[in-house]
N, C-alpha and C positions, 0 to 999 in steps of 0.2 A: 504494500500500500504506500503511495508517492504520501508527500507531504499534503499536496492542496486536497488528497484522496480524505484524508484522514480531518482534515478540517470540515470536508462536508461530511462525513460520517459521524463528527461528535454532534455537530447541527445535527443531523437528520435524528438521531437516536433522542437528544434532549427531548426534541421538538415530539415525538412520539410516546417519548415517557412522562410529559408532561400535559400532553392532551389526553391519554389516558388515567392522569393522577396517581402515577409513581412517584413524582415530584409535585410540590404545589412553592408559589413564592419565588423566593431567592435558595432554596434549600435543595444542597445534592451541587454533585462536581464531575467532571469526568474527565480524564485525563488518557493519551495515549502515548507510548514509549518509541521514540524514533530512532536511528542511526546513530544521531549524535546529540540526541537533546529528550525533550520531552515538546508535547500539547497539554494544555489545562485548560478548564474553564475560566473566567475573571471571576475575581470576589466580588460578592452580590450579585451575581447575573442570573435571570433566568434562561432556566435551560429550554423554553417552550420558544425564547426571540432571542438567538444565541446568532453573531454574524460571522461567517467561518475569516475572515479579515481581523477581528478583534481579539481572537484568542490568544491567552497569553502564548508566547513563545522562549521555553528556556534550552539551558545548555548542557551538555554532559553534567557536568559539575551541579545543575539548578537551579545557575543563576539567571535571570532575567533577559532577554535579548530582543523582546519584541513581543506588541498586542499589548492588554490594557493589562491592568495588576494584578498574578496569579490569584488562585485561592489559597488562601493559608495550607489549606489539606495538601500542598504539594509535596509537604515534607512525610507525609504519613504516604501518599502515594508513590514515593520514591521507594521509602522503604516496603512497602508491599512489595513494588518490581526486583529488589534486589534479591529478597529473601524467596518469594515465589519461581521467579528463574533459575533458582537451584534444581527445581522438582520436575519445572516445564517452561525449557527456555523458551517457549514459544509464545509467553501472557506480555501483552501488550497495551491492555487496555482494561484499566480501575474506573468503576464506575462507584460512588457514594450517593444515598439517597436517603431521605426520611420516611422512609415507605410505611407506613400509618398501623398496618398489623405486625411485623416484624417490631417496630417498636413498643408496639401494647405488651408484646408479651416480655419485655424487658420490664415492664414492669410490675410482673407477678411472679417476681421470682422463679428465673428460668432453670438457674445451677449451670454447668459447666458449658452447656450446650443449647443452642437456641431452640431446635427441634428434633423428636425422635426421628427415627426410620418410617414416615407414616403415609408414605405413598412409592412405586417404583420412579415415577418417574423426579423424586425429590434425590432417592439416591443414586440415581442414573446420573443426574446431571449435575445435581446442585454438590451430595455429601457431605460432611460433617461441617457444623457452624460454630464456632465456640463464641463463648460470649465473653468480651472484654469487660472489664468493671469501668464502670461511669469515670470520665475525666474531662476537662472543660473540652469545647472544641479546638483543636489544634496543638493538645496538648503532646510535649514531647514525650510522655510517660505512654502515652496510650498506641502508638505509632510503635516504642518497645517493646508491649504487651504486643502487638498487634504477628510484630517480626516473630517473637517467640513462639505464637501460636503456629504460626506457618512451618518453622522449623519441627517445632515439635510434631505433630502432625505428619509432615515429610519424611521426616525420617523412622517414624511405626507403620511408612507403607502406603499411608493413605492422605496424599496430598489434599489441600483443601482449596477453594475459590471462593470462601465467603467467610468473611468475621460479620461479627455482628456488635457497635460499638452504644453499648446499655444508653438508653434516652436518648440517642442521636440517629442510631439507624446502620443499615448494613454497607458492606464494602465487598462489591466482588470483582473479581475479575478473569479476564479469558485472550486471546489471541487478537481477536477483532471487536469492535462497539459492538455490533449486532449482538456476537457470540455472550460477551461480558451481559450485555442487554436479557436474552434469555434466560441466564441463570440469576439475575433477579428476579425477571418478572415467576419464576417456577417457585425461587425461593419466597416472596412474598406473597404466595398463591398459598401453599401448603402453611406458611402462618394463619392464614385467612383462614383456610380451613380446620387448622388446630381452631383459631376462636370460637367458630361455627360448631364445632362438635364439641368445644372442651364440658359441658355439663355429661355429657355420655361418656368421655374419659377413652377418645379411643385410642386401642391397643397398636403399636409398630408391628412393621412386619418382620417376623422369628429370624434366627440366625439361617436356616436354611432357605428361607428366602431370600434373605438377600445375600446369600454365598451363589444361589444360583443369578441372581441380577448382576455379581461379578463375575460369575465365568460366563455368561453368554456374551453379556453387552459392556466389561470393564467397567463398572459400577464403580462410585466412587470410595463408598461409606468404606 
């Protein structure tokens, strides 16, 4: 993906996840990992009237080089890229968003993990979500939590594409926006659907299900 490719794809994605209400406001960032630098969204912009001319433009290093004033989360999506490309040099593209069910359940006490195994297609694509403990936005603590997560994870086998950062909202990512894009929108589906059923309390799917969801189709969990 060329450079000018990749500016209209951060437009195109914002603008889809924000008329569908993935995003509402100024809230959520997206950023993609170039050759020799990064893309990011500006702080305070919405992502629904994003102009692919204004995005911020940094450098290898993540300094500044062009387009209006990063978002602060650039330093938390650095470190996803760096830590992530251990497991799959191939993730290019952190999307951040306030996605309205994924964050509900941050706040009833989720524990270690945002949600169980409770659909195939959550652990097909999305797989394990750990939940960061609450830190202001942009904080440099929560960006360490965040790295450590991924390593840890990575290294028991079962790399990950989504944290989940307690009252702020999830962070995934993947190769391309689009790609990054659907494993939100799967992950913030199967939140929905925990709310929707949480009085019925339902059951994940057994270890031997989803042992056979990883040997057919490389399943994440």
């Amino acid at each position: 993906m060329t450079e000018n490719e990749a500016r209209e794809e951060i437009c195109r994605v914002g603008r889809s996840l924000f008329e569908r209400g993935y995003v509402h406001a100024t809230a959520g960032n997206i950023s993609v990992r170039l050759d020799d630098g990064f893309l990011i969204t500006p702080t305070d912009a919405c992502l629904g009237f994003l102009d692919p001319a204004r995005l911020a433009r940094l450098d290898a290093q993540g300094k500044q080089t062009g387009g209006d004033r990063a978002s602060k989360t650039i330093a938390l999506h650095t470190r996803i890229y760096a830590a992530a490309r251990k497991f799959d040099a191939g993730t290019a593209c952190v999307i951040h968003t306030h996605s309205t069910h994924c964050v509900a359940l941050t706040l009833q006490a989720p524990g270690d993990e945002l949600l169980l195994a409770l659909t195939p297609y959550f652990v097909m694509k999305v797989g394990h979500v750990p939940v960061i403990p609450y830190h202001r936005p942009g904080a440099p603590e929560a960006a360490e939590q965040v790295a450590q997560a991924i390593g840890r994870f990575g290294a028991a086998g079962t790399p990950i594409r989504a944290v989940m950062l307690t009252r702020l909202g999830p962070n995934v990512w993947h190769d391309t926006p689009a790609a990054a894009m659907a494993v939100l929108e799967e992950l913030e589906e199967t939140a929905r659907l925990q709310q929707l059923t949480q009085a019925a309390r339902p059951e994940p799917l057994d270890a031997d299900q989803i042992d056979e969801l990883r040997r057919t189709f490389g399943a994440r969990w």
